[in-house]
Each structure stands twice: as C-alpha cells, then as structure tokens.
N, C-alpha and C positions, 0 to 999 in steps of 0.2 A: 821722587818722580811724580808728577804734576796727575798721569793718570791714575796712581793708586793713591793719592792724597785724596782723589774724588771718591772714594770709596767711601769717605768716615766724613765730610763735610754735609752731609744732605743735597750736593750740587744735582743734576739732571750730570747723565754723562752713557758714555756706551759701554756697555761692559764684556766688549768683544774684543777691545784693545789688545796690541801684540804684549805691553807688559801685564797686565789684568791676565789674560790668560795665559801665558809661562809661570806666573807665580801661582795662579790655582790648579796649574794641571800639577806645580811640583807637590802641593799640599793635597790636591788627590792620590798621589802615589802612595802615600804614606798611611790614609785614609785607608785604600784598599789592603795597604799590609796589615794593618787593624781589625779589618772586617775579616782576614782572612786566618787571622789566629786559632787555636783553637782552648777548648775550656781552661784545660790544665797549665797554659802558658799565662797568669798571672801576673809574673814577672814583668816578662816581655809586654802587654797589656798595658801594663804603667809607665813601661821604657816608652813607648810607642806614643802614650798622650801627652808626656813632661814633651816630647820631641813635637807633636803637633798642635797643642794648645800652647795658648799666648801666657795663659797661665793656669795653674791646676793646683790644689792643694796636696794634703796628705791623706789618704783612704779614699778615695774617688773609686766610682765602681758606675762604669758605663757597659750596658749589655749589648753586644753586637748583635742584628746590623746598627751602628751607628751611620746615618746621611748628616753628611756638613755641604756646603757651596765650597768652602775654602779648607776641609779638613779640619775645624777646629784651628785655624789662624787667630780670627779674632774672639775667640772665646775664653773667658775668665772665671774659671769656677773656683769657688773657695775647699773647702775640707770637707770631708765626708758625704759630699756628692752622691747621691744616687741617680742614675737613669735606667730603665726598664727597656724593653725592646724600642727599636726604631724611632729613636730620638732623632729629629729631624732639627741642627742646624741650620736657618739658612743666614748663616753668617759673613754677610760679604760687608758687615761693618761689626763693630765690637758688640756683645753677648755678655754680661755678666749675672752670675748664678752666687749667692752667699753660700756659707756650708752650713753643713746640714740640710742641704734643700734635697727633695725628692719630685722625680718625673718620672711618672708613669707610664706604660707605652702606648707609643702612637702620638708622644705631645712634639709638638713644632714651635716652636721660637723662631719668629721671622723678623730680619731686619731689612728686607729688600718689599719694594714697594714700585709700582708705573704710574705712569701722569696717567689720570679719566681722560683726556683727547685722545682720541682713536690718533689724530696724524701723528703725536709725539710716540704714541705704543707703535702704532707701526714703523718705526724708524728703532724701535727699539731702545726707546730711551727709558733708566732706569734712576730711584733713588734712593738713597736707605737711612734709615733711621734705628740706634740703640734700642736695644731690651737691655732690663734691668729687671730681676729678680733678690728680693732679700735673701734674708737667712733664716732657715728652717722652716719656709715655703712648702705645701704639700699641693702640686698640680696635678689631678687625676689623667685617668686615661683620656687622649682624644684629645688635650689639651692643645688649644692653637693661641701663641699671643702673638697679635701683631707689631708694626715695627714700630719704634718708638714709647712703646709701653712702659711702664715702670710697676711694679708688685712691692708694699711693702712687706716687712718680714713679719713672718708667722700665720699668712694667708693661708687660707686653703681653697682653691680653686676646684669646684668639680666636676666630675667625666663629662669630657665632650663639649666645652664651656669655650667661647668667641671671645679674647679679651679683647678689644677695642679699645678701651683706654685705663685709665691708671686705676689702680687699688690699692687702698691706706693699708697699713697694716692691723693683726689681729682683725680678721675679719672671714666670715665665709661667705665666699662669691659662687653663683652657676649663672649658667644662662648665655642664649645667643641671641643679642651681645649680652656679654658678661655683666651682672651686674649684683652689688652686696645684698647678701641675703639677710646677713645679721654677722653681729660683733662676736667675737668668741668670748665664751661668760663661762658663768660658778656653773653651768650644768655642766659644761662639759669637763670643768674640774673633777666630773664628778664619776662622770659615764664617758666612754671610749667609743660604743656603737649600740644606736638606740636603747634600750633598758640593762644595758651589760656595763655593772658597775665597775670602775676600775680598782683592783688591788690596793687596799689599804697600805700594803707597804711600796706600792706605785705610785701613792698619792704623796709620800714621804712623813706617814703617820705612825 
C-alpha cells in the first residue's frame, strides 16, 4: 500500500493516514503487553519480541519500559542484544542493531525526522531515514542517534553523546554533536577502566 511504502522511502508524507495508523496502533497492542510483563515471565518476553520485531536474534534481553513508534515493526536486531531501561525506538522506518550490541538506558534511536519550514511542520509533514548500528557496539546512557546514521562495529559511544552523523568503526566517540575522540588501541588491550588492568587470563594469556 502506497501510504506505508512512504514510511521506508525518505518521501515527505503524513503519518496520520487511516492505514499508518491501524497498523501502528496494532503494533502498540502488542508493545503494551510487553511493557506489562512481569520479571519472572522470560519466556513470554521472547515470545512477545520474535511476535513484534521485524527481526531478533538468539539471547536478546530488552529491559521494560521499552517505547517503540511502531512496537518494534521495523527493528532488526541480531543476537545477544542488550538494552537497559527505556530504550526508545522511534522506528517508523527500519533500525538495525548487530549482536552483541549493548544500549544503555535512556538511549533513543531515531528514524523519524520534519522539514525546518514551519508551513510544511505545521501541516505535519514527516520523513525518515534508517539507523544502523554494527556489532558489539557499546552506546552509553543518554544515547540519542539521529535518523539516517550509520555506527560502525566495535564503537563506543559515551553517555549522553548527539550522534549527527556516521562513525567508522573501532573508535570512541562523545560529544554534542558526537564526534571521534580516538581509535581503540594497545591500551585498552590492556586496561578495561582507567588504571584497572585487565586479567591476564581476560587478555587470553
């Protein structure tokens, strides 16, 4: 259908449409049973994500509240996922996450984006654009990347950091806007958190 193809093309479009919103209010249903789980329900937790993400791997561990726009429709996360409180989807185009990645709480991934002319915002017109995060990615708390970003794999993003636009991989980035701080090197082969060496048999010696 013409108005949910404009969801994944970058088009301008209005996202109040009768089929845009019967299919997100069905993917909030699903959303809130999620949210409403409780610890010891596991199971169900995994039953719930395979049923609302576009895809998910094996060992995924998202901590409720999770917020999506779409419940986790277009979000593609690989294996061993981790998220932390109040991961904020706003996925109203595709989200892809590698495994092994870790989000911290309070981080947002956004693919939804407004025209700067006031007359087009106030008519409510919207547009979106893909995130892409690699694999075995560490985004701290506070983490917001915007739409259209790309992270490559083995980043580390820290707390509270604006991503604006793309980051190569092995690298540590902060800052608002985000920007590379330095490459990941022999020291940190070495040390895990400022002068705290890592275990000789962690290092695989």
């Amino acid at each position: 259908m013409e108005e949910l193809s404009q969801l994944h093309d970058t088009s301008l479009y209005l996202p109040d449409g009768e089929a845009i919103v019967a299919e997100q209010t069905r993917c909030l249903e699903r959303l809130y049973d999620y949210n409403q789980t409780r610890p010891a329900e596991g199971v169900r937790r995994a039953e719930l994500l395979r049923a609302m993400f576009a895809e998910i791997g094996d060992g995924c561990y998202i901590e409720p509240p999770l917020h999506a726009n779409f419940g986790g429709r277009h979000v593609h996360f690989g294996s061993r996922v981790y998220a932390n409180f109040n991961l904020t989807l706003v996925d109203d185009t595709h989200i892809y996450v590698g495994d092994a990645t870790m989000l911290g709480p309070n981080v947002t991934l956004a693919t939804a984006g407004h025209p700067i002319l006031p007359a087009l915002r106030a008519q409510g017109y919207q547009y979106n654009a893909p995130v892409r995060i690699g694999r075995n990615c560490w985004l701290g708390a506070g983490v917001v990347v915007l739409p259209g970003v790309t992270i490559g794999d083995n980043t580390v993003v820290g707390a509270g950091s604006v991503v604006t636009k793309d980051l190569p991989a092995n690298v540590v980035a902060v800052g608002n806007p985000c920007r590379v701080l330095r490459p990941i090197g022999a020291r940190d082969a070495q040390y895990y958190y400022k002068d705290h060496a890592i275990p000789p048999a962690l290092r695989g010696e």
